[in-house]
Structure formats: C-alpha cells, structure tokens
N, C-alpha and C positions, 0 to 999 in steps of 0.2 A: 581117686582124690588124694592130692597132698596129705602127707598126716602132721605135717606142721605148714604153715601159711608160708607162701613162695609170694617172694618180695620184686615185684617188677616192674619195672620203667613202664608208665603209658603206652610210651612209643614202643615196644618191645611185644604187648599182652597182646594173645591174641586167645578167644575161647570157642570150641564150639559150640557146648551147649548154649543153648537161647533163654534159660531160664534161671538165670542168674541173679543174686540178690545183692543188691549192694546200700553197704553205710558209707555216707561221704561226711566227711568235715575234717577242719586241719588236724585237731583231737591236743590242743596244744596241753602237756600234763597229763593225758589222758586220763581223768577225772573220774569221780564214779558216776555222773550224769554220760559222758560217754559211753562206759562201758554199758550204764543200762540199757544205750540204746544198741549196745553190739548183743548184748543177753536177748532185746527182743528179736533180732535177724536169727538169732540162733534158734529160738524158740518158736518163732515163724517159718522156718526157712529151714527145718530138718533135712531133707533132702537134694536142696538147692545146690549151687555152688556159690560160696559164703565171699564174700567182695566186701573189704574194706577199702576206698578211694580216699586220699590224700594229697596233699601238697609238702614239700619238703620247704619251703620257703614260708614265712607268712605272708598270704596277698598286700597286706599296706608295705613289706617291703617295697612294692610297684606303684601302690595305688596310691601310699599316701604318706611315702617316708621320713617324713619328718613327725609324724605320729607314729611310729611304726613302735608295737611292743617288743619291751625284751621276754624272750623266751621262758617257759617252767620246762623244757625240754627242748633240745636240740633235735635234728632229725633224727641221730643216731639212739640218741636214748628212746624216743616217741617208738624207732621201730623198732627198740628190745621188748615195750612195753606191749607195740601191739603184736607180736610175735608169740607173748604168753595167754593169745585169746584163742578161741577154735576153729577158727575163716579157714577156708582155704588158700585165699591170694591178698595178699597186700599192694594195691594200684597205686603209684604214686608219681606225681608229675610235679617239676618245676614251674612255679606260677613266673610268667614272662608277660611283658607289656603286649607283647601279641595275644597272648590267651587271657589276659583283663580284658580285652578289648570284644569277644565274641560276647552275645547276646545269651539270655539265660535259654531262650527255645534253642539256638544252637547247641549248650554245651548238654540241654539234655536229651537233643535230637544225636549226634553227632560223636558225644562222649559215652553219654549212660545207654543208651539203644545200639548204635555202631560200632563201639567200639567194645563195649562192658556187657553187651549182648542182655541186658539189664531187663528182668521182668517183675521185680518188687523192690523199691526205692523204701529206705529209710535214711531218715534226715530229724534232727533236732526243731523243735516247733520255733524257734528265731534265727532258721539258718537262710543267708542270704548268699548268693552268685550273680555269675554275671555279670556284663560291663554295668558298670557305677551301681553295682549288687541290689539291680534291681530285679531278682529275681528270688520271691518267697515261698515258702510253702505251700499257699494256697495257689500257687505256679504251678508247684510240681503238682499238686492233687489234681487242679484242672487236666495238666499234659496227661497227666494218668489215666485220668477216666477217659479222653479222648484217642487213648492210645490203645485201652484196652488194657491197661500194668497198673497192678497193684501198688500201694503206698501205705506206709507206717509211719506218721508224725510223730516221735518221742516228745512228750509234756516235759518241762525242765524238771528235774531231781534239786528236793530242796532236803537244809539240814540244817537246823537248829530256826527254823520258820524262815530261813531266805534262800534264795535260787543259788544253785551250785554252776559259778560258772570260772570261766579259767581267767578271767577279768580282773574277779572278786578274788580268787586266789592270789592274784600277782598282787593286790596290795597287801595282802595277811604277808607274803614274805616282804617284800620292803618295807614294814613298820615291824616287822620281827615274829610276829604271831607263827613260828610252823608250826604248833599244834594244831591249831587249824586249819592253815593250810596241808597238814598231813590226814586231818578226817574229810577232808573234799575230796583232794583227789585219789587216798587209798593207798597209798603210799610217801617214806618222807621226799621232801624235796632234795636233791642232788646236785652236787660239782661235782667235777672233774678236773683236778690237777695237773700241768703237767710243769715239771722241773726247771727251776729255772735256775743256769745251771752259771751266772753269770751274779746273783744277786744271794748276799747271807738272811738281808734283811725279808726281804719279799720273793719268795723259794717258790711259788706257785705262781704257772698264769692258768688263766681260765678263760672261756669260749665268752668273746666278746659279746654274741648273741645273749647270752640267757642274763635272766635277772639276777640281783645278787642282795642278800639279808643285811641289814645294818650287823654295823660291830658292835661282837658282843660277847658274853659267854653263853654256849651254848652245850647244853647235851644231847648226844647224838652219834656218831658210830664214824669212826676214822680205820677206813679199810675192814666193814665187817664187824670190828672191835669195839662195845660198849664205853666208852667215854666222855670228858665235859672238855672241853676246847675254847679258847680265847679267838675267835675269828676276827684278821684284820684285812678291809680290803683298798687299794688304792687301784685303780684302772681298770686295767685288765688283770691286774696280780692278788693276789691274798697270802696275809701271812698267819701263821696257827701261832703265837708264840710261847713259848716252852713246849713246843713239840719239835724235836727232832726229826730234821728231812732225812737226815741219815739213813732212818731207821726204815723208812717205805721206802716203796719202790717210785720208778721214773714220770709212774702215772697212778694218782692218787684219788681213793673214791671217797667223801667228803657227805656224810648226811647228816641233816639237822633234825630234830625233833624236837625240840624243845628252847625257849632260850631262859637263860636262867637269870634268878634276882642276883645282880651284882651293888 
C-alpha cells in the first residue's frame, strides 16, 4: 500500500485487488461532514484499499451552467486537502456532457464494480448521480444488496442544530461570516493570489472559479502570518490596501477567519 494517497486520472487506475472501498462525492471545501464520512471508510475498511472518487469540475458546470456554483476550493486545493486523509488512492475524473449522460446503474455497474473493483460503497445520505441525478442512495443500497457489496450511508453532520453542507458554507462566506464558515468545514477559507504585475491599484488576481467574501476588514493570516487586512475585490482581482505587494512573493496565500467590526 501507498503510504500517502496516489492521485489518479480514472482513465489511468487500474486495481487488482477486488475488494476495494470507496467514498465518492465532489467534497467541494472538504467540510467536516465529508471527512466524517472518509473517518467511517477508514474505520470500516481497516484492511481494504481506501478509494476516494471525485470530480475535478463541478457537475452543473455541464449539467446546469448558468447555476453553476462558485467554488470553496478549487481542484488543486480540494486535492491538497484530501491528500492529508489516510486513503490509499485519490480517483478523480473530469465530469463531461458524455458522462452526465450515463445512467446511475451504468456508472455503478461500470465505474464503481469495473473499474474501482468496488466491494463497500460509502456515499453521503443526499448524494445524487447519474444522468438528470437521478440516482440516490437508496439506488446504491438496493445495487448492493443485489450485488452482494456492502454500503455505508453517512447521516449528514450537523453544527450549532443545522446540517453542515458546502451550500450553507458558500453563503456564510458571501455575507462575510468566515467564522462559521471556518467551524464547518475545519479549516479557514482560502485565496490564492497571483501577481498582477501590470496594475498598482489591484496587485492580485484570483481563480475565477471560487467564491469570493464581501469587502471588508478582516482578520486572518497573509502568507502564514497573523494579521487584520482591508480586502478589496473587483472581478477577478483583489486588492489588500496598505499592504504591500512588494513584500510577498508572486503567489500569495490569503486566509480569512474572521471579519472584523469596521
């Protein structure tokens, strides 16, 4: 076994053993309701080989892009995060209008049995696949028992009496809340800067995909460094002002925890 999770293309994995466990969902923020359910694979599934399955895109990019959310993590963040769990393999596929389009028995005849050699399925109790995702959990339990493979429905993780989901997160940061949005998902929320090396006023752009906090002041950690920050954003850019681009580097890590009374 890997001793840290091996990140590979779909199209790429291939496993022998047959007995294989896998958790699927996009894991957008990777939240502590995900992780609980990567804790019960792990606590289920001592001797298995540990399979996390992903998408690097989020499906309504295809299915339904003009609702399509912005991001609490990009792919690249989602797999630094889930890189610090104990899986073996990190499965991940781009969602394409071709693979919207298979049927929920296909992707878990096809995907999770064929390909992922899949013998204990865990999934979140409101996860939906499949073309027009019509495919639920009580899908997978039936495929299961018919299959002869075990399943672990994870019950949603709730905190301060309501369901922790990456939904509810995305509004706590666009009305400013990262406290809370930092007790969901276990971490604060994150930019990434990079240099923009043509503007005084607006020194940072940032990944179009992810969500982005109203402006404000905030306290929070600029590269590592405990600090309170004036955040300003216009598009795709942000500007910190009286902070000095000078001073960082070309690529700047940017966390909020707090936003402060101004």
């Amino acid at each position: 076994m890997p001793s840290f999770p091996s990140v590979i293309k779909l199209e790429d994995f291939s496993l022998a053993d047959n007995t294989a466990s896998v958790a699927i969902g996009f894991f957008d923020g990777f939240h502590k309701g995900h992780r609980k359910l990567i804790q019960l694979m792990s606590g289920q599934s001592p001797h298995s080989p540990k399979i996390i399955f992903t998408f690097s895109n989020h499906p309504k990019n295809i299915t339904d892009p003009e609702n399509k959310p912005f991001l609490l993590t990009t792919f690249e963040e989602k797999l630094k995060l889930l890189y610090q769990t104990d899986v073996d393999y990190i499965v991940w596929k781009e969602f394409t209008r071709e693979f919207s389009n298979i049927s929920y028995e296909e992707f878990l005849s096809e995907v999770l049995i064929k390909k992922l050699n899949c013998q204990h399925i865990f999934v979140g109790r409101n996860f939906r696949f499949g073309k027009n995702a019509e495919g639920t959990s009580e899908h997978i339990k039936e495929f299961a028992e018919d299959k002869n493979l075990a399943v672990t429905i994870c019950e949603r993780l709730c905190f301060e009496g309501e369901p922790i989901s990456s939904s509810r997160i995305r509004k706590y940061v666009y009305s400013g809340e990262m406290k809370k949005a930092s007790e969901r998902m276990g971490h604060n929320f994150t930019l990434h800067g990079m240099r923009n090396k043509h503007s005084d006023t607006l020194p940072w752009y940032h990944d179009s995909r992810k969500i982005k906090p109203p402006d404000g002041l905030y306290k929070g950690l600029i590269e590592n460094e405990n600090t309170e920050f004036k955040y300003e954003s216009l598009g795709n850019e942000f500007a910190l002002p009286g902070i000095f681009s000078v001073n960082y580097p070309d690529c700047l890590t940017l966390e909020f925890i707090e936003k402060s009374d101004e």
